[in-house]
LOSEMI-850569 format. One line per 4 residues: number of its first residue (from 1); their letters; for each residue y negated, x negated, z negated of C-alpha. Coordinates in steps of 0.2 Angstrom, whole numbers, plus 2048, in hexadecimal, padded with zeros to 3 digits. Example, Ala and Ser with C-alpha at 12.3 -4.5 7.8 and 13.67 -1.06 7.14 Angstrom:
2
1> as> 816,7C2,7D9 ~ 805,7BC,7DC
//
This chain:
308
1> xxxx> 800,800,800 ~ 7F0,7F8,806 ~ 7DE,7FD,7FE ~ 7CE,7FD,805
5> xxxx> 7BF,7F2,802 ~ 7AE,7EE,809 ~ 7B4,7E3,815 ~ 7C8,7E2,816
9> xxxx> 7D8,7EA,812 ~ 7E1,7E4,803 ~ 7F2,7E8,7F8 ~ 7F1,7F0,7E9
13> xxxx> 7FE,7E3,7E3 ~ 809,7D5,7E9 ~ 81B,7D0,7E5 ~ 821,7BF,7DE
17> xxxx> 831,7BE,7E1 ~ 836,7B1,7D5 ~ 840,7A1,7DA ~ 847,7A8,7EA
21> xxxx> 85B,7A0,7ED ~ 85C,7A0,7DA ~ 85C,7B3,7D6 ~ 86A,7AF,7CC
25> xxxx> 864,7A2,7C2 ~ 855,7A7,7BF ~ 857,7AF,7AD ~ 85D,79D,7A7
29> xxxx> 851,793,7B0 ~ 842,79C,7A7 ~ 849,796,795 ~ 843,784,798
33> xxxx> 834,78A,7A1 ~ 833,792,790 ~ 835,784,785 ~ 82A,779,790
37> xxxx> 81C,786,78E ~ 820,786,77C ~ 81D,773,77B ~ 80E,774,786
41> xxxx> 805,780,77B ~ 808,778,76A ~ 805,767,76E ~ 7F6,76B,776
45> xxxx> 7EE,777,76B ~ 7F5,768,75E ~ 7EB,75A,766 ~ 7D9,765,768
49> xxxx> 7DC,76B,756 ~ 7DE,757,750 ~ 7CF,754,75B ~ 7C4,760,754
53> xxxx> 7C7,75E,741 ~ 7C5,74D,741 ~ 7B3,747,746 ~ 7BA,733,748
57> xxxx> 7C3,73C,756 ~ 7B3,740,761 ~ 7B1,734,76A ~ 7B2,731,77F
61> xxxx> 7C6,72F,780 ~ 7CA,73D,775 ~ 7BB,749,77B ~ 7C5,746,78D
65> xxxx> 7D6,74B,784 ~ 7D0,75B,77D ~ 7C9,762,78F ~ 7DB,75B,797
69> xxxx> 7E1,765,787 ~ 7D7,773,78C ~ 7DB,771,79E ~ 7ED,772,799
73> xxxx> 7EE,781,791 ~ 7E5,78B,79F ~ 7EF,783,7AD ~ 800,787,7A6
77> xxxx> 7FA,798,79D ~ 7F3,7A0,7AF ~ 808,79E,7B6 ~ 813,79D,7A8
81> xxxx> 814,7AF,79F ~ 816,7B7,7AF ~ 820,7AC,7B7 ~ 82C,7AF,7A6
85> xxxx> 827,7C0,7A6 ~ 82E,7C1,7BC ~ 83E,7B7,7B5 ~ 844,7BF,7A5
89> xxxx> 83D,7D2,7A8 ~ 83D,7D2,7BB ~ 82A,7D6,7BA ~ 827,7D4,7CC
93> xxxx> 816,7DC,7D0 ~ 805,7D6,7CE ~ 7F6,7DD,7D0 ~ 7EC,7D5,7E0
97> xxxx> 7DD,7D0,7D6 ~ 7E7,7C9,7C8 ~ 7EF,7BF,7D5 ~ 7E1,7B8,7DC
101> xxxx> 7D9,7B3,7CB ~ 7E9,7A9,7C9 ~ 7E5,7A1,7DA ~ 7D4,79C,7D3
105> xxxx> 7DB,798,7C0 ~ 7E8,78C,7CA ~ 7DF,783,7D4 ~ 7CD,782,7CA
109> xxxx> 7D9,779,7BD ~ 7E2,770,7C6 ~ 7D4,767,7CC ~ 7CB,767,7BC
113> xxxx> 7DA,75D,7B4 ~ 7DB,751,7C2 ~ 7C6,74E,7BE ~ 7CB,74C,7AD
117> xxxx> 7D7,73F,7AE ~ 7CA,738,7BD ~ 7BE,736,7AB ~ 7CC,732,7A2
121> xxxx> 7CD,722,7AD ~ 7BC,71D,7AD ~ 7BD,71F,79A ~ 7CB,712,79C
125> xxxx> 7C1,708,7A8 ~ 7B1,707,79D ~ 7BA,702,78B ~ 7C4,6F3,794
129> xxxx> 7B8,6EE,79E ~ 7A9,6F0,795 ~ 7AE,6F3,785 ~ 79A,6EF,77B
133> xxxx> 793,6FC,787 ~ 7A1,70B,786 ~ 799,713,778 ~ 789,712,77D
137> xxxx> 78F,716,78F ~ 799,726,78F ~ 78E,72D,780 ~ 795,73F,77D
141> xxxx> 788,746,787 ~ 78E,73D,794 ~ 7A0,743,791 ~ 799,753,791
145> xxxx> 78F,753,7A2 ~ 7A0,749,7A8 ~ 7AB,75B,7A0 ~ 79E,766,7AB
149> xxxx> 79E,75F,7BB ~ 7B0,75E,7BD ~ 7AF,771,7B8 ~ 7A0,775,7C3
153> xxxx> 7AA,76D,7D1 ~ 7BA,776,7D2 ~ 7AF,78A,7CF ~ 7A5,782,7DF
157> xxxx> 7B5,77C,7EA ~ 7C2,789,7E3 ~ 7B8,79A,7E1 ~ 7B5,799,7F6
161> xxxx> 7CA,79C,7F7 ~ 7C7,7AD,7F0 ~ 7BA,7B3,7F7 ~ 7C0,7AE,806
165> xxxx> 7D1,7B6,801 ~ 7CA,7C5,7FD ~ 7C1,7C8,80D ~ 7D0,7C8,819
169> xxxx> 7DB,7D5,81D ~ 7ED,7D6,817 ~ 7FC,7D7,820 ~ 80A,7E7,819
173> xxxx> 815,7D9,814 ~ 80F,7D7,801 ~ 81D,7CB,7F9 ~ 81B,7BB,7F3
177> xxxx> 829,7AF,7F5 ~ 826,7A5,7E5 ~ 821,7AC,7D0 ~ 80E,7A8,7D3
181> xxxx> 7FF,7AB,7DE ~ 7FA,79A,7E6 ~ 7EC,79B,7F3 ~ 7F8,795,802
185> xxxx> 804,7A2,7FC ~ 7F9,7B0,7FE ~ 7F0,7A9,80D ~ 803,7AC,815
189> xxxx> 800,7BD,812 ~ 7EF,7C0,81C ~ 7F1,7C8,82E ~ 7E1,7C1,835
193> xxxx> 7DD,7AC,83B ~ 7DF,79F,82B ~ 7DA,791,833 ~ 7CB,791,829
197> xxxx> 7D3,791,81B ~ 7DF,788,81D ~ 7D3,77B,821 ~ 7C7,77D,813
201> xxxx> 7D9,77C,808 ~ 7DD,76C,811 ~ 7CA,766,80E ~ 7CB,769,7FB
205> xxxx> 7DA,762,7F8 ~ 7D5,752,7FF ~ 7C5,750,7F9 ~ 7C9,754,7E6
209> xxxx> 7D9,749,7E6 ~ 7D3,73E,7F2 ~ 7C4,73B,7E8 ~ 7CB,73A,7D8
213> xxxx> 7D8,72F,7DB ~ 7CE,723,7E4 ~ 7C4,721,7D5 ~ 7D4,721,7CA
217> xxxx> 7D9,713,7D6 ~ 7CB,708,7D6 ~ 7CA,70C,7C2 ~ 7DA,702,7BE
221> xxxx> 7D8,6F6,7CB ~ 7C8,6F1,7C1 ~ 7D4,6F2,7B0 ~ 7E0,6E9,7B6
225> xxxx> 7D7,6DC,7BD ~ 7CF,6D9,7AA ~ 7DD,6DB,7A1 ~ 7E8,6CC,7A9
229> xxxx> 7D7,6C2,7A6 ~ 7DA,6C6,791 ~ 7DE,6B7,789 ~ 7EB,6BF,77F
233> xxxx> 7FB,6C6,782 ~ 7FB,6D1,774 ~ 7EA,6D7,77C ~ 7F2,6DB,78D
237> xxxx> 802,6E6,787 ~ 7F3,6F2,77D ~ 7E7,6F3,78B ~ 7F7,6F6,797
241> xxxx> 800,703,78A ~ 7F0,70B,78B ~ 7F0,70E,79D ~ 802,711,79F
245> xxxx> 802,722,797 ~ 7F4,726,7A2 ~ 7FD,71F,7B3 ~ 809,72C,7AD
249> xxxx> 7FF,73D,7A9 ~ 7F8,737,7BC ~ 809,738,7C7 ~ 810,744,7BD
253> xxxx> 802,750,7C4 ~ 7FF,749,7D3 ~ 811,745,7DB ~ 816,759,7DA
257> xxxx> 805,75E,7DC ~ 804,754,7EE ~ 816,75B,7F1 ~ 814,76D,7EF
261> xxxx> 802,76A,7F9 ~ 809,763,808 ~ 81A,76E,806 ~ 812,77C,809
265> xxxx> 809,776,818 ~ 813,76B,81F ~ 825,76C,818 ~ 82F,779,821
269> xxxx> 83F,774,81E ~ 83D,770,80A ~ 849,77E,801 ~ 83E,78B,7FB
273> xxxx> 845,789,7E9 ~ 843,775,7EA ~ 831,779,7ED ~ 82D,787,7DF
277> xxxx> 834,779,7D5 ~ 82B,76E,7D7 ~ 81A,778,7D7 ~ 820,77E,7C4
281> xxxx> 821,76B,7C0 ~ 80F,767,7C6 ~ 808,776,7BA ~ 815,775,7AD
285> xxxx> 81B,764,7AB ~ 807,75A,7A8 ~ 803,768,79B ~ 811,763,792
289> xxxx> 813,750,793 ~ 800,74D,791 ~ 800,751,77D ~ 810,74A,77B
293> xxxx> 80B,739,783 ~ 7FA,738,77D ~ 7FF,73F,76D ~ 80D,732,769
297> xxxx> 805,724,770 ~ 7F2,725,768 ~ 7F4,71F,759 ~ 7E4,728,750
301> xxxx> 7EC,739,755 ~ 7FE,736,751 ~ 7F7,730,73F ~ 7ED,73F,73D
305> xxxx> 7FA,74B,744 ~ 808,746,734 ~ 7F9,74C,72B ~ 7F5,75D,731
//
């Protein structure tokens, strides 16, 4: 059934359909869905509670944590309790502007976290490099106007794949091969030329991660290139622990993230279900490895965490 507005026909709901090719799986699969989402929203809503209670806490580094924190808790909240909800109760509809404010919730936060991990990096960059100059550097004010153009960047780039949705006329078929509304998903669904779309997807895909990970690149290119100049060994093996974890929160967004991208683009022989997969990693896995790795290896907030 297809509703009327100012300038388009569009359903009054779509389908998701799950995990198509494991229909009969899917009950089980959602139980360590569950218990990654579990994870996810304790130790984040653990690592912003440490943060905030304990004022030797605020500065640059942990400021960055609490918005990935933040980040976090939208990214895997706007998926997981209805996917879980597809899986365990067969809740299959959703209404068509509730999908498309997950479109927007998805990828406004996804590229918010890669732009907080992009500060997280030049948080790195400035303390080994410069270390007299980071605190009077990346001052909290700085932090902050840091924290809001990251999120004034991805209302500006994101909101247009709405809008734009919103404007085009749907085709009768009104199911959605996977348990969330992605913008490439729904743009499927449209009976009318994408190609605009599909370009301005491609455009802002590139340019966030392009962007950022440049930056990232050249970041620990600088780090590294002053950490093999310590004089100390013991020296090196801090500054290199340091950056490990952060190497790791990177690629564990980025690789499935870059996958699922160019998958659904590009990868028309990929299985389906080897695809949803790996788009639940990219908005599942980093929410719940980022508290656990910052979390166990920083030592100020492991301390105070045996104490709350």
């Amino acid at each position: 059934m297809l509703a009327s507005g100012n300038h388009s026909s569009y359903p009054v709901s779509f389908i998701l359909l799950g995990i198509p090719g494991l229909e009969n799986s899917q009950f089980w699969i959602a139980f360590p869905l569950c218990a990654m989402y579990v994870v996810a929203i304790i130790g984040n809503t653990t690592v912003l509670h440490i943060i905030r209670i304990d004022h030797t806490l605020h500065e640059p580094m942990y400021l960055f944590l609490a918005m990935l924190a933040i980040t976090d808790l939208v990214l895997s909240s706007s998926t997981q309790p209805k996917m879980l909800a597809i899986l365990w109760f067969h809740a299959h509809e959703t209404e068509y502007h509730a999908c498309l404010i997950q479109v927007f919730f998805i990828h406004a936060f996804s590229s918010v976290e890669s732009g907080v991990l992009m500060a997280m990096a030049l948080d790195r960059y400035v303390a080994i490099c410069f270390p007299l100059r980071h605190s009077s550097v990346l001052t909290p004010a700085v932090v902050g106007k840091l924290g809001a153009a990251v999120m004034m960047r991805a209302l500006l780039l994101v909101s247009p794949f709405c809008i734009m949705v919103s404007r085009m006329p749907f085709c009768p078929n009104q199911i959605i091969p996977q348990p969330y509304c992605e913008h490439m998903a729904v743009l499927k669904l449209v009976c009318a030329d994408t190609r605009v779309n599909r370009a301005y997807g491609l455009f802002v895909a590139f340019s966030v991660v392009g962007f950022d990970m440049i930056v990232i690149s050249v970041s620990y290119v600088m780090i590294l290139r002053t950490v093999l100049g310590l004089p100390s060994g013991q020296a090196q093996l801090k500054a290199f622990g340091t950056c490990a974890s952060h190497i790791c929160v990177i690629l564990a967004l980025y690789i499935p993230a870059l996958f699922t991208f160019l998958t659904h683009r590009f990868g028309h022989h990929v299985s389906r279900a080897v695809h949803i997969m790996f788009a639940n990693l990219y908005l599942l896995v980093p929410p719940m490895l980022n508290p656990i790795i910052y979390g166990v290896r920083t030592k100020q907030i492991r301390n105070r965490g045996t104490h709350v």
